[in-house]
N, C-alpha and C positions, 0 to 999 in steps of 0.2 A: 276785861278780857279782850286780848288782840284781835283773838278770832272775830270774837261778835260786831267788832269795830273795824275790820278789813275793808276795805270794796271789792263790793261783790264779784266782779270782773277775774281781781286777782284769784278769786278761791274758788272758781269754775270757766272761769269765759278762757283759759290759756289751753285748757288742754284741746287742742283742735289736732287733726289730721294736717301734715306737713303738706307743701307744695308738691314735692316727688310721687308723684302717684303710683309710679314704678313700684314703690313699697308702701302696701297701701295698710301696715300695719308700726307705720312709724307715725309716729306725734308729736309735734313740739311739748313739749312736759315744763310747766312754769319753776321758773327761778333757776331755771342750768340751762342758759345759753353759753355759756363761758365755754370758750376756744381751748381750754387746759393748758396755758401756758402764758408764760410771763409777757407774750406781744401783746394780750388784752389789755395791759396797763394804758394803752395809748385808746382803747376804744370808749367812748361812750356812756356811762354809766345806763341809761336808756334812750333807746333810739325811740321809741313811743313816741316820748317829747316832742323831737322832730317831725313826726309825722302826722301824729293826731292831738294837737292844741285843743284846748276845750274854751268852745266861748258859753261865759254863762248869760243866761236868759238878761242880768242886769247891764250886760255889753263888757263886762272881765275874760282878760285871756288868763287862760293859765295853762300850762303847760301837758298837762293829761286832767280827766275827768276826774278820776282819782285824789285829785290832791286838792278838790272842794273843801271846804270848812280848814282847810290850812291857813298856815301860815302866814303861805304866798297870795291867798287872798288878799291880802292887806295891801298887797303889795303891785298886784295883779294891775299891767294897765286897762283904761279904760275907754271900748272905743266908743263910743258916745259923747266922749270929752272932746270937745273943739282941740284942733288939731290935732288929734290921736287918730290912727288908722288902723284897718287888720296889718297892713305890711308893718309898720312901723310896730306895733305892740310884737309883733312874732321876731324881728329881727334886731331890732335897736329900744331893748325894753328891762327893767328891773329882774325881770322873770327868764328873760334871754340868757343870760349866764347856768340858768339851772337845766339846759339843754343838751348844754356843752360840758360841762365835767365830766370827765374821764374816772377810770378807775383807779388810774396816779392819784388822782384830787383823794377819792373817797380812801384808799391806803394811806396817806398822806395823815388825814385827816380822822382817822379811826385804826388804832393800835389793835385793836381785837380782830378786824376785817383782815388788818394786812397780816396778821400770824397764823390766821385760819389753813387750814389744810385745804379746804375747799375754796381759796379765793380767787381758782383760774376757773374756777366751774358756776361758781354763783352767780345769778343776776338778779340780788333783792329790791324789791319794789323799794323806788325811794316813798312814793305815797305812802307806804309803809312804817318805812323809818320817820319821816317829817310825824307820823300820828305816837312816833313813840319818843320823841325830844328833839329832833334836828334830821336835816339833808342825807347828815354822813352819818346817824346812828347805825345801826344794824338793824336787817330786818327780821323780826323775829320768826315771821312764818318762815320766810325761807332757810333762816336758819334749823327749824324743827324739817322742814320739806325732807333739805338735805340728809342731815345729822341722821334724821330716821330712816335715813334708805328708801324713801316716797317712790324718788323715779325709778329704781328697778323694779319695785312693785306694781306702777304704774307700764311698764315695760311688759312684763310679764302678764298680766289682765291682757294688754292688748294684743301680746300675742296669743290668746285663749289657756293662757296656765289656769288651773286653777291655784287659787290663794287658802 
């Protein structure tokens, strides 16, 4: 079961209150950062990546904390290794490519994502996908997220609807 196998992060830690205070009934709502429109092809798949690297306790970078017991562990450098460093495993590293992919990459690379109705709006956890076969699978929570109408739901609760 996906669910039971998520990190936990993804399936509670997103829903936070936005920067804008101004509206103090807006929320970032997980898996729909997407700009609605085809410019997003050139962004990012997750910006996470770039900001919060995860070192594990054995001296492995990887990319988000999320994507432990992956893959990319295997792969992950290591700074503990003579001449490996934090700059050097974050910039010039195995796992450094998986920062950088765009949405072109993962459309490119998954014929499901790029036909999706929702693929200006999505932004599924690759942690996600890498737990269900590869990088560029699809993610299945956010695909049910979406698909089931989550975030107007989630929309509504925060602005005092009842459901």
């Amino acid at each position: 079961n996906i669910l039971a196998e998520a990190p936990f992060h993804n399936r509670i830690g997103a829903f936070r209150r936005k920067a804008d205070y101004n509206n103090e009934k807006d929320y970032n709502i997980p898996f729909t950062s997407g700009c609605g429109s085809c410019e997003r092809c050139s962004q990012t798949l997750c910006e996470a990546t770039m900001i919060f690297p995860y070192l594990l306790p054995n001296g492995k970078v990887l990319p988000c904390i999320a994507m432990s017991d992956s893959e990319l562990e295997n792969i992950a450098p290591n700074i503990f290794d003579e001449g490996e460093s934090l700059e050097k495993a974050l910039s010039n590293s195995a796992i450094d490519k998986y920062t950088h992919y765009t949405y072109s990459d993962l459309f490119e690379n998954n014929p499901e994502c790029a036909a999706c109705e929702h693929r200006y709006i999505c932004s599924g956890c690759r942690a996600n996908s890498l737990s269900c076969g590869g990088y560029f699978e699809k993610d299945p929570l956010a695909c049910a997220f979406i698909k089931g109408g989550y975030e107007n739901r989630i929309r509504n609760i925060a602005a005092g609807e009842k459901q």
